[in-house]
C-alpha positions in Angstrom: 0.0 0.0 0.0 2.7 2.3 0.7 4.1 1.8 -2.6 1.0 2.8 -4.1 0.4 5.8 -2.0 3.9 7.4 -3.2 3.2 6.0 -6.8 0.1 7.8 -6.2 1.9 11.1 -4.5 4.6 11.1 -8.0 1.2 11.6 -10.2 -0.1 14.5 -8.0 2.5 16.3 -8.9 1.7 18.0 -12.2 3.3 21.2 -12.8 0.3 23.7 -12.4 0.1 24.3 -8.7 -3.8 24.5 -8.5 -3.8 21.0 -9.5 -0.5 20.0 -7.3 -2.8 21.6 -4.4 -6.1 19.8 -4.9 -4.7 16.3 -5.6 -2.2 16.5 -3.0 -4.4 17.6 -0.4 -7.0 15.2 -1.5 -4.4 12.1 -1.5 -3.4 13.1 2.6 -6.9 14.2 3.7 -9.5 12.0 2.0 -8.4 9.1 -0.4 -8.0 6.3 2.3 -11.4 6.5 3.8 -12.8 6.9 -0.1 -14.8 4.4 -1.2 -12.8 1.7 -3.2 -14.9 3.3 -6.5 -13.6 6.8 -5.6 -10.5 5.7 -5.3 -10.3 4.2 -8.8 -11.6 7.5 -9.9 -8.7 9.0 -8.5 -5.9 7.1 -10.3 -8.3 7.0 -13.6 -8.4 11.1 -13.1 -4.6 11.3 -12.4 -4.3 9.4 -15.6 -5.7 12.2 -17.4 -4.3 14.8 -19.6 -2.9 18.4 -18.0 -5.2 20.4 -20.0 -8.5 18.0 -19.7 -7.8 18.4 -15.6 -6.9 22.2 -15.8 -10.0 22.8 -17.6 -12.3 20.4 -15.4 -11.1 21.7 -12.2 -10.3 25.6 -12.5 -11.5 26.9 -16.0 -14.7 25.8 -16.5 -17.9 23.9 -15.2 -17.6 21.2 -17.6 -17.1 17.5 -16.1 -15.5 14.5 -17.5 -17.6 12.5 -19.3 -17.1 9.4 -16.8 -19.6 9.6 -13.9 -17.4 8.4 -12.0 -14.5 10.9 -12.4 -17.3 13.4 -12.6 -18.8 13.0 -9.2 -14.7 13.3 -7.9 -14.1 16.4 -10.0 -17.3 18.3 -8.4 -16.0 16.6 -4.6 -12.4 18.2 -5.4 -13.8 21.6 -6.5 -15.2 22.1 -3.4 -12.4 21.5 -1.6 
């Protein structure tokens, strides 16, 4: 598990500070009492593209079009 959490810490790190912010704080705060679901949404989010994540979670109120990763994005925004 361990190895997964700093796998996990490696991919919040992304370059654009806003997003370095949210995902960290989420990781320490709120991912191991997340559901296992939410937690898949997590890595799947992680997986995504700078701009897609940039756009999701500061620019706009578009969502991703996975509920999943949607219901996360709107959970992380109001953080």
């Amino acid at each position: 598990m361990d190895n997964d959490i700093e796998r996990l810490r490696w991919q919040c790190r992304r370059g654009l500070l806003e997003l370095d912010y949210l995902f960290a704080d989420y990781l320490d705060q709120q991912y191991a009492k997340a559901s296992a679901d939410e937690q898949a949404a997590f890595r799947a989010l992680l997986d995504q593209q700078d701009p897609d994540l940039q756009h999701w979670l500061i620019n706009t109120d578009e969502l991703p079009p996975e509920p999943e990763m949607a219901t996360l994005v709107k959970k992380l925004r109001q953080r």
